[in-house]
GUMIGU-889314 format. One record per residue (C-alpha): residue in one letter; x, y, z. Coordinates in steps of 0.25 Angstrom, whole numbers, plus 5000, padded with zeros to 4 digits. Layout:
N
REC type east north   up
REC    A    X     Y    Z
...
% end
This chain:
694
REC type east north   up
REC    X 4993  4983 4832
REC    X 4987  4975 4821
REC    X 4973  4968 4822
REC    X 4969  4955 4823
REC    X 4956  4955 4817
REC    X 4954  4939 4819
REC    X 4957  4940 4834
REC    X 4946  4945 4844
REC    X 4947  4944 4860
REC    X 4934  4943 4869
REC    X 4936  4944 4881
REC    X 4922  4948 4884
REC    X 4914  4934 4882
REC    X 4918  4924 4871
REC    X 4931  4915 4867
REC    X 4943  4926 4872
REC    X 4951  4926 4857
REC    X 4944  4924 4843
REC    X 4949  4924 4830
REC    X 4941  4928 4820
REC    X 4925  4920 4824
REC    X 4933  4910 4831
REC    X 4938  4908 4844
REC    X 4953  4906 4847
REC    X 4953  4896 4859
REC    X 4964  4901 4868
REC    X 4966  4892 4877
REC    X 4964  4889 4892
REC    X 4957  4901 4902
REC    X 4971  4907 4909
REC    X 4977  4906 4894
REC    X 4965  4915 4889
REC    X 4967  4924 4903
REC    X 4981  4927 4895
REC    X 4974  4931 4883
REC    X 4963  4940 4890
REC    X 4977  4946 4899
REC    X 4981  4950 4884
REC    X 4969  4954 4878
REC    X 4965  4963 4888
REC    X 4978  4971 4886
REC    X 4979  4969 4870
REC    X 4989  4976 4864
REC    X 4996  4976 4877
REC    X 5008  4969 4883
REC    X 5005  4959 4896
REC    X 5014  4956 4905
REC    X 5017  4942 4907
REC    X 5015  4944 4921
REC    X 5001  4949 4918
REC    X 4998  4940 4912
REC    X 5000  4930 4924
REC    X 4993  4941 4933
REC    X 4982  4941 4924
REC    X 4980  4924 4923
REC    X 4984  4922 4938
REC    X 4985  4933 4946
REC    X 4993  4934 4958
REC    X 4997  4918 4959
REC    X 5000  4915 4944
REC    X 5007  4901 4944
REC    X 5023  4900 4944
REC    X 5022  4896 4929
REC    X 5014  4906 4925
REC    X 5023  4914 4915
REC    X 5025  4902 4908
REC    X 5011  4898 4908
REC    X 5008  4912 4904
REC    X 5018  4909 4890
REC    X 5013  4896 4888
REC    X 4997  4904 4888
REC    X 5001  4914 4878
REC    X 5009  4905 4869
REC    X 4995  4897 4868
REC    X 4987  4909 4864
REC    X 4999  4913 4852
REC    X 4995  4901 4848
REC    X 4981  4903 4850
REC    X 4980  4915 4841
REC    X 4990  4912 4831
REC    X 4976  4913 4820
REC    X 4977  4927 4823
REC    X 4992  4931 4822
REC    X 4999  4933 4836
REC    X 4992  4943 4844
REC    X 4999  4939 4855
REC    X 5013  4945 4858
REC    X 5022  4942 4868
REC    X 5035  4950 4872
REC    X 5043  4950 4884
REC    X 5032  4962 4889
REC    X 5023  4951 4890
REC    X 5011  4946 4881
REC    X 5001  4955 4872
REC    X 4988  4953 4863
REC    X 4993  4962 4851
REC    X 4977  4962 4848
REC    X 4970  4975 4847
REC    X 4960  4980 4857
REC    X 4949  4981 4849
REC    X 4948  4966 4847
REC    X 4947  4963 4861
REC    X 4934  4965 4867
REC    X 4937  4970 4879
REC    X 4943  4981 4873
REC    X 4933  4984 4864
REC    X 4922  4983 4876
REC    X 4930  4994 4886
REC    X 4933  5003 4870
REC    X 4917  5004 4869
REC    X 4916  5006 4884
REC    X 4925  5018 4884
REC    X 4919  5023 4870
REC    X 4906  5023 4878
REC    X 4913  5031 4890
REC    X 4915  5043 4880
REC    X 4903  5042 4875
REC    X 4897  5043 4888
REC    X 4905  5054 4891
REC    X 4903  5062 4877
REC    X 4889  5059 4881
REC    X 4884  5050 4870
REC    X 4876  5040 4875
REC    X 4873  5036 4862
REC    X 4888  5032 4858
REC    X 4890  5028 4873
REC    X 4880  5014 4872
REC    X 4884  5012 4858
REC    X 4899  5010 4865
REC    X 4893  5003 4877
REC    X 4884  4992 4866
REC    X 4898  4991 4861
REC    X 4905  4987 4873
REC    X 4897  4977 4879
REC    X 4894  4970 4865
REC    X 4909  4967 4865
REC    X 4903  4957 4878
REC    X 4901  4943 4873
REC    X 4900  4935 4886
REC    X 4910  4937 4900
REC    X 4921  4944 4900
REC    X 4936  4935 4900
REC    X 4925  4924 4902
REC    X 4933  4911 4907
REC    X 4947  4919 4908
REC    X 4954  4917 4922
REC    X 4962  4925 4930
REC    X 4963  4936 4939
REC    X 4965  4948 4926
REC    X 4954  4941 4919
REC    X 4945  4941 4932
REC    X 4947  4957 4933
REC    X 4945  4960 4919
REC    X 4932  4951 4919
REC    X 4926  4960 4932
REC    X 4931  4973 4924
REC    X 4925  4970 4912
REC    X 4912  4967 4917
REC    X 4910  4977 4925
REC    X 4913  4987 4913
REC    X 4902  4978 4906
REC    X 4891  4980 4916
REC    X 4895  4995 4916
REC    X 4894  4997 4901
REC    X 4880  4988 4902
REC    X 4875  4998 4913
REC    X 4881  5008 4905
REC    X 4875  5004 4892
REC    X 4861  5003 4898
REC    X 4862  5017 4905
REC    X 4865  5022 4890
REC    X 4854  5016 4883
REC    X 4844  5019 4896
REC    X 4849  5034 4896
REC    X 4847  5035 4879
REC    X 4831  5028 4880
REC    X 4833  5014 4877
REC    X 4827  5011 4890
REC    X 4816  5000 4882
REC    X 4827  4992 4877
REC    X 4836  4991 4891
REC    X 4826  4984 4898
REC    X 4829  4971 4894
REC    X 4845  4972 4892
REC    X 4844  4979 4908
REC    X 4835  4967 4914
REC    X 4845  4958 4908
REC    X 4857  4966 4915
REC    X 4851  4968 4928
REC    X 4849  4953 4929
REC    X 4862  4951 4925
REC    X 4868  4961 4934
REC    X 4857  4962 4947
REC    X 4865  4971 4956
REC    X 4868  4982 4946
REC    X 4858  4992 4952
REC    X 4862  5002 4941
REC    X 4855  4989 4927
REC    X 4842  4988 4939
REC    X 4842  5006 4938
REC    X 4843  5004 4923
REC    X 4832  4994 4921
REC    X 4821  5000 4929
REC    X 4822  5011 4923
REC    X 4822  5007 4910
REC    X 4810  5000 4913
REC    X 4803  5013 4919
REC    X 4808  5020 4905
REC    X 4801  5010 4898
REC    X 4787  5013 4904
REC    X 4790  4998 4912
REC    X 4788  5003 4927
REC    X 4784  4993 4933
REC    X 4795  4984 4928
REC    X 4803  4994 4932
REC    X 4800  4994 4945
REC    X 4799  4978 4946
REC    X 4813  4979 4941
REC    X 4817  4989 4952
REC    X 4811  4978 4962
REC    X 4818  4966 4955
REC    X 4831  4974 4954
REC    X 4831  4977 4970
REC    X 4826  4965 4974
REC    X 4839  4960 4966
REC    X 4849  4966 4972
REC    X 4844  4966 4986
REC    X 4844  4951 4985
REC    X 4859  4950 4978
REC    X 4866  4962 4986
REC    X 4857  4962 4998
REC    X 4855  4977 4997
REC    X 4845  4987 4990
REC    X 4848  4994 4977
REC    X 4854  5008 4977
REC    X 4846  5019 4981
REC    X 4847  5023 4964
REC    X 4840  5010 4961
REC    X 4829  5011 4972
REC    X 4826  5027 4969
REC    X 4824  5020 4955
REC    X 4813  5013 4959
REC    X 4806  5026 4966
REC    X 4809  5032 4953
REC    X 4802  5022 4944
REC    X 4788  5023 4953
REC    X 4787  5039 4953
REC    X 4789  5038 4938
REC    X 4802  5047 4939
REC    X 4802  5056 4926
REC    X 4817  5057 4926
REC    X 4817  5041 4925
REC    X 4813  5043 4911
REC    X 4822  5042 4900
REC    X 4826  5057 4895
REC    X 4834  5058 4886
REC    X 4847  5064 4889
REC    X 4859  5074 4878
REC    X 4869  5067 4873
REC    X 4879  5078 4877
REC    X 4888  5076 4891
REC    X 4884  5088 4900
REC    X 4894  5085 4912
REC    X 4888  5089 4926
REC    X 4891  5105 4928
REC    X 4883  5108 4941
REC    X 4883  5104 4956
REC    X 4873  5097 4964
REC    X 4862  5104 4971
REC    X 4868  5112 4984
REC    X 4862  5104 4995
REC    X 4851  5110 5002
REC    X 4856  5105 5015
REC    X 4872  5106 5019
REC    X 4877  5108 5032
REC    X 4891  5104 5038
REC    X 4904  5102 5029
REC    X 4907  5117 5032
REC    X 4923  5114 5033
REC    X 4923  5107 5021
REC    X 4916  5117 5014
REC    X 4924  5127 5018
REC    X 4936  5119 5011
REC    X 4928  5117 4999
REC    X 4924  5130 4997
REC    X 4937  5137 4999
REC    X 4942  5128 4986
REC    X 4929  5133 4979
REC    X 4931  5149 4982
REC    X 4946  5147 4977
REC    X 4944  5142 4965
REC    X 4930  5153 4963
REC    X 4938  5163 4968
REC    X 4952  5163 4965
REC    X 4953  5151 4951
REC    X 4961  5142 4961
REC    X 4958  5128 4958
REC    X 4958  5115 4969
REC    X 4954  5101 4969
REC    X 4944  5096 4981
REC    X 4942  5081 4985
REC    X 4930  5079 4994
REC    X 4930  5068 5002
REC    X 4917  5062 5009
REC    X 4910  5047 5010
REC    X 4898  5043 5004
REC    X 4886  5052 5010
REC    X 4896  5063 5015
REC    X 4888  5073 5007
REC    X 4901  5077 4995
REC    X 4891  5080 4986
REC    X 4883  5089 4996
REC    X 4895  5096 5000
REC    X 4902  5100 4987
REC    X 4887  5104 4982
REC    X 4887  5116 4993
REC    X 4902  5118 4993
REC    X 4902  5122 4976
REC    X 4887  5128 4978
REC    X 4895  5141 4976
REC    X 4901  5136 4962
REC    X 4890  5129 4955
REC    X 4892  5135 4941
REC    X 4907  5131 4941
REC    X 4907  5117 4944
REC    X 4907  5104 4936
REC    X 4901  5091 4947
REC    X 4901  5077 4942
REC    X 4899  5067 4953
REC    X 4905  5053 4950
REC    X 4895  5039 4951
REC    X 4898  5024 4948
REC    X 4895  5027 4936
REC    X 4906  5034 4933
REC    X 4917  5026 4936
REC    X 4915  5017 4926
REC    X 4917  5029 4914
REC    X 4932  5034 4915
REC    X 4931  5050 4914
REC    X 4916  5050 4915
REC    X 4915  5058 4928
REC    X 4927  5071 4920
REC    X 4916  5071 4909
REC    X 4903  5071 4917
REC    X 4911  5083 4924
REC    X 4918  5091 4913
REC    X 4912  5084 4900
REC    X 4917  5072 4891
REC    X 4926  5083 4883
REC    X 4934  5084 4898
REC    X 4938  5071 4895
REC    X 4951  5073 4884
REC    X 4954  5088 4887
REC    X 4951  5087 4904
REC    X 4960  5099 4906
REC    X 4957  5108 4895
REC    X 4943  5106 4899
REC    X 4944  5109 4914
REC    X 4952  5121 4909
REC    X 4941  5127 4900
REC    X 4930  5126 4912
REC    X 4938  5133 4921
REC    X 4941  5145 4910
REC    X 4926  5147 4914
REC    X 4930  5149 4928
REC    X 4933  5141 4940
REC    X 4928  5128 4940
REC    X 4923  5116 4951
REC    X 4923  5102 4945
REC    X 4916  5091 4956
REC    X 4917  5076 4954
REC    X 4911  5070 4963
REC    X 4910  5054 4970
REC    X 4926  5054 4963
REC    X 4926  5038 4971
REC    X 4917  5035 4959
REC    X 4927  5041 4947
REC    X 4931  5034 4936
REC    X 4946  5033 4938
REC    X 4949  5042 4924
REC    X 4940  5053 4930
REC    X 4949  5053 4942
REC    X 4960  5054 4935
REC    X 4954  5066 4927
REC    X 4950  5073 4940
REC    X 4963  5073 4945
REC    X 4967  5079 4933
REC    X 4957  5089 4934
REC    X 4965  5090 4949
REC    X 4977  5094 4942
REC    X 4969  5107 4933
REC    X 4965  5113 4948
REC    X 4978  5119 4950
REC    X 4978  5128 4940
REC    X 4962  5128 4936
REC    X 4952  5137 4943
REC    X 4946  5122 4944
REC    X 4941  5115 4958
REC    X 4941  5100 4957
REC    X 4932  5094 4967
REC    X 4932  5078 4970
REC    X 4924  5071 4979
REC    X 4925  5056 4982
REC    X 4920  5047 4994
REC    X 4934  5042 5001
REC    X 4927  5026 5001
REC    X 4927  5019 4995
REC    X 4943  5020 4990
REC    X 4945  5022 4976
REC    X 4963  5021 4974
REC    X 4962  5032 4963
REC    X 4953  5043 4970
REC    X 4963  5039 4982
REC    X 4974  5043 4975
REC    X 4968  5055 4968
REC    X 4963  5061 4981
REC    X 4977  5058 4990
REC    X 4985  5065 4978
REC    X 4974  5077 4978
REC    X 4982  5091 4981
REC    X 4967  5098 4984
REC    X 4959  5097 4995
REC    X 4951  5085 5001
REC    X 4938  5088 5008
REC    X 4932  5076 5016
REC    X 4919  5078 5020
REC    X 4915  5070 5035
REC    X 4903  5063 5041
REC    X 4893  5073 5047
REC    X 4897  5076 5062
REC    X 4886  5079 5072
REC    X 4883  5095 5069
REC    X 4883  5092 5053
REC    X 4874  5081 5055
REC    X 4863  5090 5063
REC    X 4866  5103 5053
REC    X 4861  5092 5042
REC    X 4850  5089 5052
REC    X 4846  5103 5053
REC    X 4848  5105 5038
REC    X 4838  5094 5033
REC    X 4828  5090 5045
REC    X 4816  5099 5049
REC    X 4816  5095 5062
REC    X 4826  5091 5073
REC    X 4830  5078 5073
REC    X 4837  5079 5087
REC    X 4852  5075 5090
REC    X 4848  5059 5095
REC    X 4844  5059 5081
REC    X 4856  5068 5075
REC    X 4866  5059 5083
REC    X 4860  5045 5077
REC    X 4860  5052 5063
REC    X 4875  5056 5064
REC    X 4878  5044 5069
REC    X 4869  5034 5058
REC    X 4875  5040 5047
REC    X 4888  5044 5051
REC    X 4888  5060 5045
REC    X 4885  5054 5033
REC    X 4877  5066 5028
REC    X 4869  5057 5016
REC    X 4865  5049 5028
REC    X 4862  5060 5037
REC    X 4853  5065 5025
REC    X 4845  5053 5022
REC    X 4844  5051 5037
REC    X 4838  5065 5039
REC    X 4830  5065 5027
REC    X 4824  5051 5034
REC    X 4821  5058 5048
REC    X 4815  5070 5041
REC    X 4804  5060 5034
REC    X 4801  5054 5049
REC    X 4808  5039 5047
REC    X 4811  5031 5059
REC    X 4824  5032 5058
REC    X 4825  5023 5069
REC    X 4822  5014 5061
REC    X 4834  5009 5049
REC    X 4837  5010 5037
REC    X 4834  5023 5032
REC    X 4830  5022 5018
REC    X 4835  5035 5013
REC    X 4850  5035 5020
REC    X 4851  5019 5017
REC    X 4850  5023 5001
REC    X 4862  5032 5003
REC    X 4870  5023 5011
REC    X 4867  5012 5000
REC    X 4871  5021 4991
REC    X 4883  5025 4996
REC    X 4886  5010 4999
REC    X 4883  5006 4985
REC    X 4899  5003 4981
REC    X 4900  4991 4992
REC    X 4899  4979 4987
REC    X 4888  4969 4988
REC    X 4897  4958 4997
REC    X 4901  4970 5007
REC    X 4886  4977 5007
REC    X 4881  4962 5011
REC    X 4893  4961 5023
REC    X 4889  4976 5027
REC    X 4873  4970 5027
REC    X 4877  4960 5036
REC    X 4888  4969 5044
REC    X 4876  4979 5047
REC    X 4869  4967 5056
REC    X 4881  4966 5065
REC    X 4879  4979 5074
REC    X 4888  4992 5076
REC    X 4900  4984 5075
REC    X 4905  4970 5071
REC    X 4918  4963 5068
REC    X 4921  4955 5055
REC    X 4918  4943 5062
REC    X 4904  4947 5065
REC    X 4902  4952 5052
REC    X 4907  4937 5047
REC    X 4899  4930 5055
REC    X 4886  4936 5050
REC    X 4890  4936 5036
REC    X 4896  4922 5035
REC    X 4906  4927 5026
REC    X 4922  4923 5025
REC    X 4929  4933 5033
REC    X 4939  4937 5020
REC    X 4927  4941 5011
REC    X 4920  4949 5024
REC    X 4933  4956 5026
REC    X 4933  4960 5010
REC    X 4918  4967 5013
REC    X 4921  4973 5027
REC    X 4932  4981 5021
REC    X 4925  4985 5010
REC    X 4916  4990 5019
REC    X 4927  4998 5029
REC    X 4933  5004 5014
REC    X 4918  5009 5011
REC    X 4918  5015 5028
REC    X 4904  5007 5029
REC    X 4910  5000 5039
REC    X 4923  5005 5048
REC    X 4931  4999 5060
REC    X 4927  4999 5074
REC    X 4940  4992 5082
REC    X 4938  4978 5075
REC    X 4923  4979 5073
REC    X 4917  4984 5061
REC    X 4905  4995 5060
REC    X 4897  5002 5048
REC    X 4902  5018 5050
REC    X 4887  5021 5048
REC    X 4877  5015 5055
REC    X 4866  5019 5043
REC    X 4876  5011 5034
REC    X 4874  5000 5042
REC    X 4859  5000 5044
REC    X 4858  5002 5030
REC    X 4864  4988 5028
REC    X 4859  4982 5039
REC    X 4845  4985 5033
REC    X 4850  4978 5022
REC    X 4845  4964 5029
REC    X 4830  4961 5029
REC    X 4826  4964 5044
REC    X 4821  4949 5047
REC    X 4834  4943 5044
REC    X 4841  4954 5052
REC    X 4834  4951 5062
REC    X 4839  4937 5061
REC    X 4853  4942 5057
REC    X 4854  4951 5070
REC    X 4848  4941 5081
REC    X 4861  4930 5074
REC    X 4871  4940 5075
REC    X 4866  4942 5089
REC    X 4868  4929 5092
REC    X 4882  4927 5085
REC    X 4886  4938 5093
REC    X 4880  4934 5107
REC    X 4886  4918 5106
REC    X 4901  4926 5101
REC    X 4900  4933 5114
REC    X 4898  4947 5107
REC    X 4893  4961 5117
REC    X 4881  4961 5121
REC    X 4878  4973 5115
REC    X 4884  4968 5102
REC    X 4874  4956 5102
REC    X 4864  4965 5104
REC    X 4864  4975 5096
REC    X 4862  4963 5085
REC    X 4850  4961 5094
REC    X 4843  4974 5094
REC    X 4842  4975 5079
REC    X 4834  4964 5078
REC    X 4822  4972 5084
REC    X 4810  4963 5088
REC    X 4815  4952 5080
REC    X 4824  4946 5092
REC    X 4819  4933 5091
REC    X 4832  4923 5093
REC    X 4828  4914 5106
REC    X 4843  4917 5111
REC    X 4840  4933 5113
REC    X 4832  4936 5125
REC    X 4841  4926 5134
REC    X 4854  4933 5128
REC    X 4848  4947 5132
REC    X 4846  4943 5146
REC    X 4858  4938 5146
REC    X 4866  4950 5142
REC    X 4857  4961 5146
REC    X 4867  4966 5156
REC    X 4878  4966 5146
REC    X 4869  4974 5135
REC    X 4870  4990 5136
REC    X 4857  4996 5140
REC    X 4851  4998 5128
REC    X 4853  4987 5120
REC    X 4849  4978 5133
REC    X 4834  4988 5134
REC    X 4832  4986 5118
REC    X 4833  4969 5119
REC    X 4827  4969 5130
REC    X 4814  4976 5126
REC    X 4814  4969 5112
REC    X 4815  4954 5119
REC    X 4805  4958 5129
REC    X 4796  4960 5119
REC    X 4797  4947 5112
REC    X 4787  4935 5110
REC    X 4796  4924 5111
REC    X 4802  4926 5127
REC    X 4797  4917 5136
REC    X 4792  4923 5150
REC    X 4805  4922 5156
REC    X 4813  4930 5146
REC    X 4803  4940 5145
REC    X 4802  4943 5159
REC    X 4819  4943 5160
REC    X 4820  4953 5147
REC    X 4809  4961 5152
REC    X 4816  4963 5168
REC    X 4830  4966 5161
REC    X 4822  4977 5153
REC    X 4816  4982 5164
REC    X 4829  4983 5173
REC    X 4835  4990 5162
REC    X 4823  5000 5158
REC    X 4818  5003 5173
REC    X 4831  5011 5176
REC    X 4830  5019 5165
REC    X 4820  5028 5167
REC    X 4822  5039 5156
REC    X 4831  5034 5145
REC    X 4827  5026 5132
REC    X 4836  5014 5131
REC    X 4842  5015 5115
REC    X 4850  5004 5108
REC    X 4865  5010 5102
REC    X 4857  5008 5089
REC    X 4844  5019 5093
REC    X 4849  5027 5104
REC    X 4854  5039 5096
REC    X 4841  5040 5089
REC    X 4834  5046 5103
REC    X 4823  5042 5111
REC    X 4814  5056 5108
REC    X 4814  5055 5094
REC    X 4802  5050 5088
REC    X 4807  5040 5076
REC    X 4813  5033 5089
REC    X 4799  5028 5096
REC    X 4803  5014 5097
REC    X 4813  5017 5108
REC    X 4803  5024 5117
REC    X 4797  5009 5118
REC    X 4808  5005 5127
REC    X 4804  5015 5137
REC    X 4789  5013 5135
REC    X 4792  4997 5138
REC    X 4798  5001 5151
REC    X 4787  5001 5160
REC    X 4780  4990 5154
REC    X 4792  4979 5154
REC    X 4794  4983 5169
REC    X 4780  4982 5173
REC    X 4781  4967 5167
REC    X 4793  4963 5174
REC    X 4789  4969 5186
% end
């Protein structure tokens, strides 16, 4: 292909075309979505039905092939000063330009130079590519240009944008150039307020720079920030940040790091406390003692959701073979550099000669490679791993994958469906792991009422269970919701849902143990197609599941978790109007109550004491105790209403002369256990409400 030194295409800010230092005026916007179609492939042939894709989509008007002649006929003409770049056959329409004279090209040629950089461990050359790259940016990418092909390649190109700028600042942090950051970060996060990873960077090139106490302001700026526009905290990574800043952390310090890759070649820490999983080990370790044993090679997938405890598990299964394996665990990170996770495991030189390098380790002797977190792979490591797959079968290699099984990823789908080794899932806690854990990690006994609420709040989830225990054994009210340190795993865990879906989840959390679409429409106010959208992103993520034709979070410490996301005065209000829908719909009494009792002592809508007394007969004991208790109690009754709450409180107390009333909400955290006080309240009331109604 021969050059066209005059012609230049900029698709990436500035007129499209330019010839020399002028600009070559191609016409009207869908007339320049033509030329972007063909520049974006230069040097290829595009299909005049393409093309047509590419300008209209799926309802291209019935005249659009000639349309589409007419449009490339005007841009002949258009760049007629420089030759006749555009060719048309009966294959279709090409730009006969090379790809070095269209920015875009040049942008994504410096951002893979920069990739192997990266993995030949040269930060040096790596921002050098990256400074590059994004100086090939002169304002918005296809800026102007219409249609459906032109909308994808915009939110594709600047995405790869923001990651080469996070990118290029992580560079230049992790080389000492921390001074000059400051500025070009404050910028960014101003820019970009809800990318939690420019806040990470910026504070601590603040602290680097001796400036903690604007690091620390810009920590309060950037959580203030995105609490306002996402309506949640940061990320647990961001808010440890923080803590870090304040104790001065020594390894927050810039140190300067080899240039040379050292890919990760030992496991994790055996965990000091496992229990359970004794069939799945079994089956993990039979593989292990094959290939140890007798050279015979395997491939194991392990599946398990977030919290599930992979990690844990694989740590005690290989604590036997800690000299012969190679662990790499996958991040967010790493999907955006294709092959990073095969050179983080076996080196960058892995990378062109994959086989002839898997086959010199195992000349050593049998050998365990383990990716882990495979859902956040980049698709060519995938591809590599099932190549390295294919080498168990006559390797004394063991290939172990682990990867959550939501949300879906198409490739790791297929990968895992054609897999001939063997799948391990590892399952929720069930009731004898849960108090082995509890044995394990708590010094005291935490009794089976609590036990049964812990199994229950988290549903086996042992990252859960952990936090929760960790959070009993310091002496926290667990009664008492959110639990800090298992709400910063949850968030984590939920960190890939989008904002929209986290804000409907917020507002779903309000509604109870169960609630229908149309409820959850009702509180949000929002159209019933774009609700839809978010509820089944949540069902794909199993935050929430189905219940008949209700809905319900699968774990209710998930859904406190967002319920706490709503200041407590406006879910006070939030709850006493869902109360009030659902009471004029003619919902359960129950239903409408349980909407009541999370209020607390904040009941003060005029419409409640008379709606109790009113339904008291069709409440179940418990709730019916808990309201009226809290209403007997309030300032704003008159005489009449007191005496009536108080009577139906007695009639339902003075029969009981043992038992604690508990809501469905508290009743499996006990009435003996200590953290549980404000429930023996009800039975010290009894005497005194029926002395007065007496």
């Amino acid at each position: 292909m021969d050059e066209v030194p005059s012609l230049t295409v900029r698709l990436l800010g500035g007129s499209p075309a330019r010839h020399g230092s002028g600009e070559i005026a191609l016409g009207p916007a869908q007339r320049q979505a033509v030329f972007a179609a063909l520049a974006l492939h230069a040097g290829q042939f595009v299909s005049r039905k393409d093309i047509i894709d590419a300008v209209w989509g799926e309802r291209p008007p019935d005249s659009a092939t000639g349309i589409v002649y007419t449009y490339v006929s005007a841009l002949r003409r258009a760049l007629e000063p420089v030759g006749e770049p555009l060719v048309a056959t009966r294959a279709g329409y090409s730009l006969d330009l090379p790809r070095q004279q269209v920015d875009v090209h040049v942008f994504e040629a410096e951002l893979e130079r920069a990739r192997t950089h990266r993995l030949a461990g040269a930060p040096h050359r790596e921002l050098e590519s990256l400074r590059s790259a994004l100086g090939q940016w002169r304002g918005s990418a296809l800026n102007g240009i219409p249609g459906p092909f032109a909308e994808t390649q915009r939110a594709r190109l600047n995405e790869l944008r923001m990651g080469a700028l996070e990118r290029q600042a992580e560079v230049a942090l992790h080389l000492g150039g921390y001074r000059e950051l400051v500025g070009e970060l404050a910028v960014l996060v101003e820019r970009h307020p809800l990318r939690e990873g420019l806040h990470r960077m910026l504070v601590t090139a603040l602290f680097r720079s001796g400036r903690q106490a604007e690091a620390l302001a810009a920590f309060d700026s950037a959580r203030e920030t995105i609490i306002e526009q996402s309506g949640l905290e940061p990320g647990p990574e961001l808010l440890a940040l923080r803590q870090r800043v304040l104790d001065g952390d020594p390894s927050l310090h810039h140190q300067d790091q080899p240039e040379r890759h050292k890919p990760t070649q030992a496991l994790p820490e055996r965990p000091s406390a496992f229990v359970g999983r004794e069939f799945e080990l079994g089956r993990l370790r039979r593989r292990l003692s094959a290939l140890l044993d007798e050279g015979r090679g395997g491939t194991v997938w392990l599946d398990g959701e977030a919290g599930s405890g992979k990690s844990a598990f694989l740590a005690e299964a290989l604590a036997t073979a800690r000299n012969r394996t190679n662990w790499v665990e996958a991040d967010e990170l790493t999907s955006a550099v294709p092959l990073s996770l095969i050179a983080d495991c076996l080196g960058g030189e892995a990378l062109d000669k994959l086989s002839k390098t898997v086959t010199e380790l195992c000349e050593t002797g049998p050998r365990v490679l383990v990716f882990e977190d495979l859902h956040w792979a980049d698709e060519e490591s995938l591809l590599a791993w099932q190549q390295l797959h294919r080498l168990t079968a006559h390797l004394p290699l063991l290939l172990i994958g682990s990867a959550r099984p939501l949300p879906q990823r198409r490739t790791l789908d297929v990968l895992r469906s054609r897999l001939d080794g063997e799948i391990i899932s590892l399952p929720p806690f069930d009731g004898p792991a849960v108090t082995a854990l509890a044995e394990e990690t708590l010094a005291r006994d935490p009794g089976e009422d609590f036990l049964g609420f812990a199994a229950e709040y988290t549903a086996g989830n042992a990252a859960y269970l952990c936090e929760l225990f960790a959070e009993f054994a310091d002496g926290r009210d667990l009664a008492t919701t959110p639990h800090s340190r298992a709400a910063a795993v949850v968030e984590d865990h939920l960190a890939t849902l989008s904002v929209a879906g986290k804000r409907t989840l917020t507002s779903a959390a309000l509604l109870g143990s169960s609630f229908t679409v149309a409820d959850l429409a009702g509180v949000t106010g929002r159209e019933l197609r774009v609700l839809i959208e978010e509820v089944e992103e949540a069902l794909a993520a199993r935050v929430l599941e189905t219940e008949g034709d209700r809905l319900r979070f699968r774990v209710p410490l998930v859904r406190s978790v967002f319920a706490a996301n709503t200041p407590p005065a406006i879910r006070a209000v939030l709850h006493q109007e869902i109360a009030a829908t659902m009471a004029g719909s003619g919902a359960p009494a129950d239903r409408v109550a349980e909407q009541l009792l999370q209020v607390g002592d904040e009941l003060t809508a005029r419409w409640i004491p008379q709606w109790v007394l009113d339904n008291v007969g069709a409440l179940s004991t418990g709730p019916a105790v808990e309201l009226l208790h809290l209403l007997s109690h309030q300032r704003n009754l008159t005489e009449e209403q007191h005496q009536s709450l108080a009577g139906e409180l007695a009639a339902l107390l003075l029969p009981e002369t043992d038992a604690v009333p508990f809501s469905p909400a508290t009743r499996h955290l006990g009435a003996a256990q200590p953290w549980c006080a404000p429930l023996h309240a009800l039975t010290r009331v009894r005497n005194q409400d029926a002395t007065r109604t007496s």
